[in-house]
C-alpha positions in Angstrom: 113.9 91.5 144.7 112.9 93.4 141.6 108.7 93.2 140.6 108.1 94.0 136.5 104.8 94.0 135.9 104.2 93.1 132.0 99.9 93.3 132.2 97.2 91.0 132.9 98.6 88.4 135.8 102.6 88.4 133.9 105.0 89.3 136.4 109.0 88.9 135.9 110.7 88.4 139.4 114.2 89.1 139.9 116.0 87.5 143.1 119.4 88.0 142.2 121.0 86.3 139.1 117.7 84.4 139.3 114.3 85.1 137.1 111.1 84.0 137.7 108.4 84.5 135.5 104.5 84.3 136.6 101.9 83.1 134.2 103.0 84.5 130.7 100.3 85.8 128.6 101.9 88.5 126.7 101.4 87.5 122.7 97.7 87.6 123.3 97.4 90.5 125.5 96.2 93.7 123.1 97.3 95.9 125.8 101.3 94.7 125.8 100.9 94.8 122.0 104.4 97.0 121.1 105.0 97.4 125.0 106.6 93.9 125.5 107.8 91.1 122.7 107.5 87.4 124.1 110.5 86.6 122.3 112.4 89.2 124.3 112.0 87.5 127.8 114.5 85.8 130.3 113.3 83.1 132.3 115.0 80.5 134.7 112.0 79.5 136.2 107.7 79.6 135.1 105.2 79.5 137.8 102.0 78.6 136.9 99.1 79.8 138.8 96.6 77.8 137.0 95.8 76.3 133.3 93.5 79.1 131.7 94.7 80.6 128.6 95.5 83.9 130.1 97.7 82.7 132.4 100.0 79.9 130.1 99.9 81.3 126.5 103.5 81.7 125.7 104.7 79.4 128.6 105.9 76.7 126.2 107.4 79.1 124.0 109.5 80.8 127.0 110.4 77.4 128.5 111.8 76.4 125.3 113.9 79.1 124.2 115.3 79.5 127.9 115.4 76.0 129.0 113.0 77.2 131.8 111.6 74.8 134.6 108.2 75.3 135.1 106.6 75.1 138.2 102.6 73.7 139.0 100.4 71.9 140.6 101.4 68.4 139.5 98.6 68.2 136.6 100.4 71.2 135.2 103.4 70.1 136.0 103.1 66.9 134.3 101.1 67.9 131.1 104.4 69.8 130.2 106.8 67.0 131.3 105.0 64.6 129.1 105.6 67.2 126.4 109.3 67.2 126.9 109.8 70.0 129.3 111.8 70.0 132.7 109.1 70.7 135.4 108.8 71.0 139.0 105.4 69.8 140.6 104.3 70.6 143.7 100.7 70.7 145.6 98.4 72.6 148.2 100.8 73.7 151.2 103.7 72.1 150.0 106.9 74.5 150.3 110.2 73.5 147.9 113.7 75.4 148.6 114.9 76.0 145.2 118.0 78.1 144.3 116.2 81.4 144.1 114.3 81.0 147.5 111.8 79.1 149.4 108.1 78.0 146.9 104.9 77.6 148.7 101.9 76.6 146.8 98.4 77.8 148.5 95.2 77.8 147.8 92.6 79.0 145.2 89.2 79.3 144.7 89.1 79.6 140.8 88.9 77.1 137.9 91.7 75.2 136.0 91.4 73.8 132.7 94.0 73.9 129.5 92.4 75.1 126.2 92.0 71.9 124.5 90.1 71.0 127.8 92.5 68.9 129.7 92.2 68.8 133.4 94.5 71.8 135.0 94.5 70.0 138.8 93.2 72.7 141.3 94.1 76.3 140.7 96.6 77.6 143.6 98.5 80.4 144.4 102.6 81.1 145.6 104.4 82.4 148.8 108.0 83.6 147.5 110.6 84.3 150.2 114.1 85.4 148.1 116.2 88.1 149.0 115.1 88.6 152.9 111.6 89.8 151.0 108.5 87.6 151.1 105.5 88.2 148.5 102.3 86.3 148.4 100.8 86.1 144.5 97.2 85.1 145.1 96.5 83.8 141.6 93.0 84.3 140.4 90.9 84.1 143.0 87.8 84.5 145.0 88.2 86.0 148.6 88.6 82.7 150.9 89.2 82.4 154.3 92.7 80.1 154.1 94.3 83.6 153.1 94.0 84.2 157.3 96.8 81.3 157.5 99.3 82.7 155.7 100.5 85.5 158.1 100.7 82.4 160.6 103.8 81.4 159.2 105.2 84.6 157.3 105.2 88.0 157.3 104.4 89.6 153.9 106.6 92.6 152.5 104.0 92.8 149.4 100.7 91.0 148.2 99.6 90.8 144.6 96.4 90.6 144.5 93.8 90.4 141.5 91.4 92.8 141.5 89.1 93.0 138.1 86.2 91.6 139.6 83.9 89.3 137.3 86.1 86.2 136.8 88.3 87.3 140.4 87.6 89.2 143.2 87.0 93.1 142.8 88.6 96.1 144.6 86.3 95.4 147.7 87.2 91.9 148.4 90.9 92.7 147.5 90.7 94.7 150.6 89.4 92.9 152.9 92.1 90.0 151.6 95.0 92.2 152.2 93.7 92.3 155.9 93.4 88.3 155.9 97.1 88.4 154.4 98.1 91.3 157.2 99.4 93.0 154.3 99.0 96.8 153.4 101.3 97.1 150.5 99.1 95.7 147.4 100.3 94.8 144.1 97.0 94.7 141.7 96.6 92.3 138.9 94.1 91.2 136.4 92.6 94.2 135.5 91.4 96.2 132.3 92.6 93.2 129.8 89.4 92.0 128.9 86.1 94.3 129.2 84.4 92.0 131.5 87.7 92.9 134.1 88.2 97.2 133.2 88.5 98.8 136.5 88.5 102.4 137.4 91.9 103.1 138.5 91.2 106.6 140.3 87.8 104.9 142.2 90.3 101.1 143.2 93.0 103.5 144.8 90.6 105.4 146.5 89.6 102.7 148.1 92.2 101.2 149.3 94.0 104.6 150.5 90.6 105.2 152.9 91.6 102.1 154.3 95.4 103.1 155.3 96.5 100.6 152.2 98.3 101.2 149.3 97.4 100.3 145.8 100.0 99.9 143.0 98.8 99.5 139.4 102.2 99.5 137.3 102.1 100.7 133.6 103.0 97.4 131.2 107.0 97.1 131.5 107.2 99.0 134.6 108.9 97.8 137.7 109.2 98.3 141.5 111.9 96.9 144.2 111.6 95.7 147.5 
């Protein structure tokens, strides 16, 4: 399983021939701005955390040029199939085997709304398995207590986790997440974008290394492997 991290909450997953791409926002992004092109991008699949602009910018765009599925929460899900596009809905604690690996939504505590103000359904979260690897993407997020279940019925090999504070959770409650998830190996996320989410990068890995954890920010367009 192959991570590419291409800023804000975008993620490109790679499980095998397979790719999955996580909540493009990449045209409006001013720090991808001659880093990554849109147009460029492979997608099979589009998960879709929520329906805030900074998470489903370019999603239609993507979808269309790839014939990508895109899979939500069912309000998502069905905003885009009424547009014309293949989609997958799914809901709270519902798991779906597709070709790639095993889907499990999971809860949020965020908002969910599109830009021209329809309703987005709840906001959620996804538990990947692919590869023998498992990842948990929190989506944005406050810290809640129904991260304790997931390590009930998985073990996590990475969590990404947001971390800019303000409209998510900060550094601190990213921590104390990770040890809700049973997790040590932490993928940050929504950070720096926007001034109301800059972090210090030295200060966040600090943190998280006096508490035996590890901290990855990626540059835009670089990737890890588990």
């Amino acid at each position: 399983m192959k991570i590419t991290f291409y800023g804000h909450h975008t993620l490109l997953i790679t499980i095998g021939d397979t790719k999955v791409l996580i909540d493009p926002f990449i045209s409006g992004n001013p720090l991808a701005k001659g880093k990554i092109d849109a147009n460029d991008i492979e997608a099979d699949y589009i998960l879709l955390t929520h329906a805030h602009q900074d998470h489903i910018l370019d999603a239609e765009a993507i979808a269309k040029r790839n014939n990508a599925t895109i899979v939500s929460n069912y309000e998502i899900a069905t905003y885009y199939q009424n547009k014309g596009f293949e989609a997958h809905p799914m809901n709270h604690g519902g798991n779906w085997k597709f070709d790639f690996g095993n889907v499990k939504y999971v809860n949020a505590i965020h908002t969910s709304s599109f830009p021209d103000g329809t309703y987005g359904g709840q906001p959620g979260g996804f538990v990947i398995e692919g590869e023998h690897k498992t990842i948990y993407i929190a989506g944005d997020t406050a810290l809640t207590m129904d991260m304790k279940l997931i390590p009930m019925s998985t073990k996590l090999d990475l969590a990404i986790l947001p971390i800019g504070d303000n409209f998510t959770m900060g550094v601190d409650d990213a921590i104390i997440a990770s040890d809700f998830v049973e997790c040590d190996k932490v993928l940050g996320v929504h950070y720096d974008t926007f001034g109301y989410i800059e972090i210090d990068h030295s200060e966040a890995k600090k943190k998280f290394f006096e508490k035996n954890k590890d901290l990855m920010l990626l540059d835009i367009g670089e990737s890890i492997e588990l």
